[in-house]
N, CA and C atoms as an extended XYZ file, in Angstrom:
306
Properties=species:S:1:pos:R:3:atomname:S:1:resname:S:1:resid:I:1 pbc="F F F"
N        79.756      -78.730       13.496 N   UNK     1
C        79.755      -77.514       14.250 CA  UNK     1
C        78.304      -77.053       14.435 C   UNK     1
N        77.729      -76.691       16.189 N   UNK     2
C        76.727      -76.626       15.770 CA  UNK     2
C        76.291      -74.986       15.784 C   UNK     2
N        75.754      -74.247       15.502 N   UNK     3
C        75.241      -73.262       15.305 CA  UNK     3
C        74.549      -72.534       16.731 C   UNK     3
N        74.987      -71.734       17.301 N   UNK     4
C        73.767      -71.351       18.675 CA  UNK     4
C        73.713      -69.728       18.252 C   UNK     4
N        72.382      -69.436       18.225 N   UNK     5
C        71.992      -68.212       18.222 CA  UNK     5
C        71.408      -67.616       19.211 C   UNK     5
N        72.036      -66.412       20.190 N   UNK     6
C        71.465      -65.224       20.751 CA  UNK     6
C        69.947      -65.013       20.362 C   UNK     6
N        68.879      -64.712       21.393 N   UNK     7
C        67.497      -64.336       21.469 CA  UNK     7
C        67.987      -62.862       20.801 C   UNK     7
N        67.615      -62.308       19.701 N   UNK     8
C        67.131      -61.232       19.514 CA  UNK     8
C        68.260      -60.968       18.151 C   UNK     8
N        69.378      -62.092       17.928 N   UNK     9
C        70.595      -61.574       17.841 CA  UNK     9
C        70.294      -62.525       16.492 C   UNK     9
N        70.849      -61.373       15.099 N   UNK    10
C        70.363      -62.189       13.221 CA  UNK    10
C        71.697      -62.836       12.940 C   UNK    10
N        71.217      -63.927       12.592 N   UNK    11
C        72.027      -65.407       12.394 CA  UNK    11
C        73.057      -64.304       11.212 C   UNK    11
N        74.619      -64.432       11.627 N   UNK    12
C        75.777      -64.204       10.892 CA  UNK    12
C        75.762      -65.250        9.502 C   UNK    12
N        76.199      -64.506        8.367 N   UNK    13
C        76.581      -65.894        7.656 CA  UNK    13
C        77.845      -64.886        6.781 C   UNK    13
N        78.455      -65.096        5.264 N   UNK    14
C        79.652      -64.519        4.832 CA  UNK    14
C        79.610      -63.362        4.751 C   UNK    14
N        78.182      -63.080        4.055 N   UNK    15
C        78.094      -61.213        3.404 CA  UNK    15
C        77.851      -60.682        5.026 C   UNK    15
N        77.280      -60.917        6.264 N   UNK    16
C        76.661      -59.862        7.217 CA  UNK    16
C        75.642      -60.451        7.183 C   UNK    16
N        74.680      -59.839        8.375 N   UNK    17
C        73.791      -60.052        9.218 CA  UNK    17
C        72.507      -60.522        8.018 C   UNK    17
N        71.600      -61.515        8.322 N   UNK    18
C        70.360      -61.411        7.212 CA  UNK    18
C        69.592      -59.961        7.187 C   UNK    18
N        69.519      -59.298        8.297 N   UNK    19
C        69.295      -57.485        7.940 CA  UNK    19
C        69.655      -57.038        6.811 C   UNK    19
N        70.914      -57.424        6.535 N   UNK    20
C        71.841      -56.035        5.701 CA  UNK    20
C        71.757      -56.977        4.586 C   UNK    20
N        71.323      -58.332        3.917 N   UNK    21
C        70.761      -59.029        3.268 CA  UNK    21
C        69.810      -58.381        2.546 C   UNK    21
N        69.007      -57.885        2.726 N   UNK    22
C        67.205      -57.343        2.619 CA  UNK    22
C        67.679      -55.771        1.911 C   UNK    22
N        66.961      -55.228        1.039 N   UNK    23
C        67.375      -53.634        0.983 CA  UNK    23
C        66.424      -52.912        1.330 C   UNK    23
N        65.461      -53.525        2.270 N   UNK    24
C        64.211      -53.081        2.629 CA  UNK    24
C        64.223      -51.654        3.367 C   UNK    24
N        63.538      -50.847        3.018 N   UNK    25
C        63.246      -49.503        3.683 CA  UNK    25
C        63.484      -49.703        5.336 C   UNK    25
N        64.183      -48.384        5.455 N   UNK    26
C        64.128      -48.401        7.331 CA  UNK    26
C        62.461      -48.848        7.362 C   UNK    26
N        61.551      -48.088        7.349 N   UNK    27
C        60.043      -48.656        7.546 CA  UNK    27
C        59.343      -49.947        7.793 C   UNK    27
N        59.937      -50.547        7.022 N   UNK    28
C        59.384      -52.218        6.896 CA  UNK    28
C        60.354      -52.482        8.212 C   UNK    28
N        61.855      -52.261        8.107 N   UNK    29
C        62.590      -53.018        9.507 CA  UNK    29
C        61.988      -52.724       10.434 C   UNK    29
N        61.638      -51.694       10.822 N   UNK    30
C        60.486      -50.861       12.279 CA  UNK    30
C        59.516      -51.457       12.176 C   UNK    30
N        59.017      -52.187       11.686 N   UNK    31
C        57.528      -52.648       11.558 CA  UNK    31
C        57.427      -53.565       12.907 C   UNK    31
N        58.471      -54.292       13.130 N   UNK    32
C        58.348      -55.460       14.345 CA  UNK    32
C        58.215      -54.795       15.549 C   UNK    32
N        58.850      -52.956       15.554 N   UNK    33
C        58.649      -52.337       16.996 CA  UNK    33
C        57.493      -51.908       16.893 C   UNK    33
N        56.868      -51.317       15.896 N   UNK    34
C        55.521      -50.656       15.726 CA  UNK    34
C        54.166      -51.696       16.223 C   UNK    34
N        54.723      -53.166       15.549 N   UNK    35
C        53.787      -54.045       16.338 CA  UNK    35
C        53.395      -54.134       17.710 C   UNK    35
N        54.427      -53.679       18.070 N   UNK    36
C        54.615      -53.869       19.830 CA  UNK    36
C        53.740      -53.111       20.838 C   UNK    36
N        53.481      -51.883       20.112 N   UNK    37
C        52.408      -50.425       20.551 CA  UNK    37
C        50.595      -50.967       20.366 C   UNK    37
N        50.611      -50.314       21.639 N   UNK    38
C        48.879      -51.191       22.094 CA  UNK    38
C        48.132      -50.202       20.731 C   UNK    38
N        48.515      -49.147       20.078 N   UNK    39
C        47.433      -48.607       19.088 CA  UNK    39
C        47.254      -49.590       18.079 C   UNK    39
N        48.584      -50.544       17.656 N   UNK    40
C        48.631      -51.814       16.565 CA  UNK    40
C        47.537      -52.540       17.134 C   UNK    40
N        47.086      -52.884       18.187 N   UNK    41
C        45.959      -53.753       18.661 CA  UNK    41
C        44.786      -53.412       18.613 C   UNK    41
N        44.765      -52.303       19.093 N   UNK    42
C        43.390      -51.151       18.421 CA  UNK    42
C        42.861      -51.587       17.370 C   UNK    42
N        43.787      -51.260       16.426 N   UNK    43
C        43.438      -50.863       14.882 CA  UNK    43
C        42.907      -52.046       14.419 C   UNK    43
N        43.837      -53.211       14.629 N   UNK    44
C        43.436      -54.716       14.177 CA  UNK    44
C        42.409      -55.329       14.581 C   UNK    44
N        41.801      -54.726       16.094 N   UNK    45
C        40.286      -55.168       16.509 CA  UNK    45
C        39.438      -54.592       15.921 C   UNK    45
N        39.695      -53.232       16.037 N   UNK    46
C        38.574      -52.813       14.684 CA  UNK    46
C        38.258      -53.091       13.618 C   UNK    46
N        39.562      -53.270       12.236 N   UNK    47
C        39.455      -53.777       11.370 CA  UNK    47
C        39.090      -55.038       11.332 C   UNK    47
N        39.368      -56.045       12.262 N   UNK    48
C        38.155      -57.122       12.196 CA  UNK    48
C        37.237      -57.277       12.536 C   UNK    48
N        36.991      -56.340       13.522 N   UNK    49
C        35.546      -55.997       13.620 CA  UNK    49
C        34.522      -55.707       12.256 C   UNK    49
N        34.848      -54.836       11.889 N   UNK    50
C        34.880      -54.177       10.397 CA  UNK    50
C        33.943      -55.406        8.980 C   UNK    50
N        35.253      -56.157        9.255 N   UNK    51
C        35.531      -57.067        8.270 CA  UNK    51
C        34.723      -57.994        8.719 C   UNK    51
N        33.771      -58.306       10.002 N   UNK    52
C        32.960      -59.442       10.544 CA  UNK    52
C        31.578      -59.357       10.188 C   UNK    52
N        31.577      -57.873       10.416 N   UNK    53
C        30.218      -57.080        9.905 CA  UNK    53
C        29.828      -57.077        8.659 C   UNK    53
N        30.568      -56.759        7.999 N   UNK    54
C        29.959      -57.097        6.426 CA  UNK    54
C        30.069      -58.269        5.971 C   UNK    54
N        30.973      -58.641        6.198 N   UNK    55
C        31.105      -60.543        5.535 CA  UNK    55
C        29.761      -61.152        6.574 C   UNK    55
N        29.364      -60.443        7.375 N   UNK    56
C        28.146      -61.282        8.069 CA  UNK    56
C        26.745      -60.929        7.126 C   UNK    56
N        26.952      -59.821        7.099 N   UNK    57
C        25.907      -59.078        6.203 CA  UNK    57
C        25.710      -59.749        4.621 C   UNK    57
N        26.625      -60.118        4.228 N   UNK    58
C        26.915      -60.296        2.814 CA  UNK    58
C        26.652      -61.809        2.112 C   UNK    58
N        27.354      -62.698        3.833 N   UNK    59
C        26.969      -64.165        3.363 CA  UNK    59
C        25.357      -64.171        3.827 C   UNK    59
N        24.772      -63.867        4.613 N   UNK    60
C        23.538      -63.647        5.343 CA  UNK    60
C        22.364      -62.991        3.552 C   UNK    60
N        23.005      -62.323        3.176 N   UNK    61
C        21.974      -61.778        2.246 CA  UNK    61
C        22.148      -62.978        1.129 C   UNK    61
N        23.329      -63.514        0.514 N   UNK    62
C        24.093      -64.263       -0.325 CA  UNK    62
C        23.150      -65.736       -0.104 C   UNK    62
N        22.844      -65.683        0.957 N   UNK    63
C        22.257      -67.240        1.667 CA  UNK    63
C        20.849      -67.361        1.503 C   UNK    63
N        20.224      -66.034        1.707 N   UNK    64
C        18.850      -65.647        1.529 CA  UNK    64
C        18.436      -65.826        0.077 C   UNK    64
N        19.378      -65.276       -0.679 N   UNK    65
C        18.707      -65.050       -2.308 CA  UNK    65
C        19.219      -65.986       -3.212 C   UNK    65
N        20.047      -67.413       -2.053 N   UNK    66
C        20.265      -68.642       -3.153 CA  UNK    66
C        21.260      -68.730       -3.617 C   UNK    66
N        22.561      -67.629       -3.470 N   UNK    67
C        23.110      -67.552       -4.709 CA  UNK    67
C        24.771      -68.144       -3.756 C   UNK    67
N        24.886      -69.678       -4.088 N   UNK    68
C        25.818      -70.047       -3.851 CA  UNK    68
C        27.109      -69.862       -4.373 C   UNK    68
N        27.430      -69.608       -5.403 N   UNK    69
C        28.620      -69.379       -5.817 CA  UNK    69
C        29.428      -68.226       -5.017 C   UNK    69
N        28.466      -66.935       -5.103 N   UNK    70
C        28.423      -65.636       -4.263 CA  UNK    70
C        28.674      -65.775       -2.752 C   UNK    70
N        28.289      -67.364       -2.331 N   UNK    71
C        28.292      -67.046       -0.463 CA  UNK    71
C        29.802      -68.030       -0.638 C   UNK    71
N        30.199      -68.887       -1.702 N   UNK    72
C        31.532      -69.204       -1.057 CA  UNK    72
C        32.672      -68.561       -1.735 C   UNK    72
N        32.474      -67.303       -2.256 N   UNK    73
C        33.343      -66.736       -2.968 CA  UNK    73
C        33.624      -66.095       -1.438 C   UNK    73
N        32.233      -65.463       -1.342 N   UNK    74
C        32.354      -64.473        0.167 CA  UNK    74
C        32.827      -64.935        1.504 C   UNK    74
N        32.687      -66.077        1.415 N   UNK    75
C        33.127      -67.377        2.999 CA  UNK    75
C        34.500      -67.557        2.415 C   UNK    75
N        35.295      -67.528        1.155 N   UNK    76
C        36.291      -67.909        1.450 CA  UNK    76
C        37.611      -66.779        0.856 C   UNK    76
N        36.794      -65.935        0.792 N   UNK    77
C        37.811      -64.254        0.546 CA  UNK    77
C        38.247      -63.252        1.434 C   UNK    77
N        39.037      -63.143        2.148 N   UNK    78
C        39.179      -62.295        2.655 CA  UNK    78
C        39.564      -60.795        2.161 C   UNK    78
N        38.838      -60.286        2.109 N   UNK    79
C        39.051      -58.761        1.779 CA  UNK    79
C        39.116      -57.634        2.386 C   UNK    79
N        38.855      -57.531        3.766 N   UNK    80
C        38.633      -56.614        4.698 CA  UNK    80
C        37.014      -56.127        4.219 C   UNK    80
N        36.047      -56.630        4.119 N   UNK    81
C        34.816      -55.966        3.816 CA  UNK    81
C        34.716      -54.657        2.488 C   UNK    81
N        36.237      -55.211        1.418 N   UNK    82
C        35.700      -54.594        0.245 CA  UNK    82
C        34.941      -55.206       -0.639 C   UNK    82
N        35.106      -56.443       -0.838 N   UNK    83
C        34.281      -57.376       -1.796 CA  UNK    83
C        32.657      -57.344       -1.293 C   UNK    83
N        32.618      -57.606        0.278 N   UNK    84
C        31.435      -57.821        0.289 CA  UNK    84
C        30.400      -56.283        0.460 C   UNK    84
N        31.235      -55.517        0.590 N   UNK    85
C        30.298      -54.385       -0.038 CA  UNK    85
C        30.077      -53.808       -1.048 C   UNK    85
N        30.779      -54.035       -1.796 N   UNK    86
C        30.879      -54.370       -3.318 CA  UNK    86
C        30.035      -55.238       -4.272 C   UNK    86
N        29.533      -56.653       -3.070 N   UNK    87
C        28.082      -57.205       -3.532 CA  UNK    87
C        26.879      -56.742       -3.136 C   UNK    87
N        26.851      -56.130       -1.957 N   UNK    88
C        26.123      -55.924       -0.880 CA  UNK    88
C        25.593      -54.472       -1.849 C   UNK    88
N        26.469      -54.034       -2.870 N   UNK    89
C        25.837      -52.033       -3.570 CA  UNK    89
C        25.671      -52.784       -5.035 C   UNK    89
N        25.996      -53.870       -5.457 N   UNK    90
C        25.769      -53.562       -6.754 CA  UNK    90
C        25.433      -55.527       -6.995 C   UNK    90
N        25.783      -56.431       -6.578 N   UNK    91
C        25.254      -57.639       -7.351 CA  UNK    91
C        24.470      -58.786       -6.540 C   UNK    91
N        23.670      -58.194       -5.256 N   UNK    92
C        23.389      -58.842       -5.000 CA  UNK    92
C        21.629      -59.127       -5.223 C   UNK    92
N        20.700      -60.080       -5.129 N   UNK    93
C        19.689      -59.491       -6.416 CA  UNK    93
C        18.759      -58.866       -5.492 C   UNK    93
N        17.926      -57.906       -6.254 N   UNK    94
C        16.891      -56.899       -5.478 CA  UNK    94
C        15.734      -57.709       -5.204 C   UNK    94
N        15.595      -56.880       -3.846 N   UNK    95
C        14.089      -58.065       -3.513 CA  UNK    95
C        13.087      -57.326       -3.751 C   UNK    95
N        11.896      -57.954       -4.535 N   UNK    96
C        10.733      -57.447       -5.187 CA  UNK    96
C        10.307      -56.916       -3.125 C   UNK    96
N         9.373      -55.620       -3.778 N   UNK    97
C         8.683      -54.733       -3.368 CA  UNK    97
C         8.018      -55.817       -2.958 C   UNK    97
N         6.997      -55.766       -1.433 N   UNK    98
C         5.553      -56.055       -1.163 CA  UNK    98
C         4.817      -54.929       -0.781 C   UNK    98
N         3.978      -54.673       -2.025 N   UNK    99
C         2.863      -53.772       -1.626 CA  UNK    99
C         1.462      -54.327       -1.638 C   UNK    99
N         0.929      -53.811       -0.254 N   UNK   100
C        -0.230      -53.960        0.256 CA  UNK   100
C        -1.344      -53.743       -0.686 C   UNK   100
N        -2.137      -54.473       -1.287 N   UNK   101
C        -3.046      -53.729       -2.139 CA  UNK   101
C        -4.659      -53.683       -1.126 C   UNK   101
N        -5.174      -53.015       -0.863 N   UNK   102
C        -6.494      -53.245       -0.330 CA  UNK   102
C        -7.863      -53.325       -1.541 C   UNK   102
């Protein structure tokens, strides 16, 4: 017997629909219409925008001061630009002063 499923329409099986399967909050089920709204596209260009900028900043400084472990932790983490500002304020190493002496 073979199985044909309706576009849009959740595969039946004994208990009910795989929906009523899930005890997931109305919220999470809405999530697939909320995707649909051009502000969801907004937000996600920004936030990778976001997230391009500092991970650029971070492997870029990471690359400068040698410290490999630090640039493929940072090349291969995605964090939304918390990690790498997180190296970028506190572990990445300070660059000696050049002062001019005359």
């Amino acid at each position: 017997m073979q199985d044909v499923f309706k576009i849009g329409e959740a595969p039946q099986t004994d208990l009910g629909t795989v929906a009523s399967l899930t005890n997931a909050p109305e919220w999470v089920l809405d999530l697939a219409h909320w995707t649909t709204q051009p502000i969801f596209y907004v937000v996600l260009v920004l936030i990778m925008i976001w997230a391009m900028v500092w991970k650029g900043m971070a492997l870029w400084k990471a690359a400068r001061h040698g410290q490999l472990i630090w640039f493929i932790a940072l090349l291969g983490v995605n964090t939304v630009g918390i990690l790498e500002i997180l190296y970028i304020s506190f572990w990445q190493k300070k660059e000696k002063s050049k002062k001019k002496t005359k």
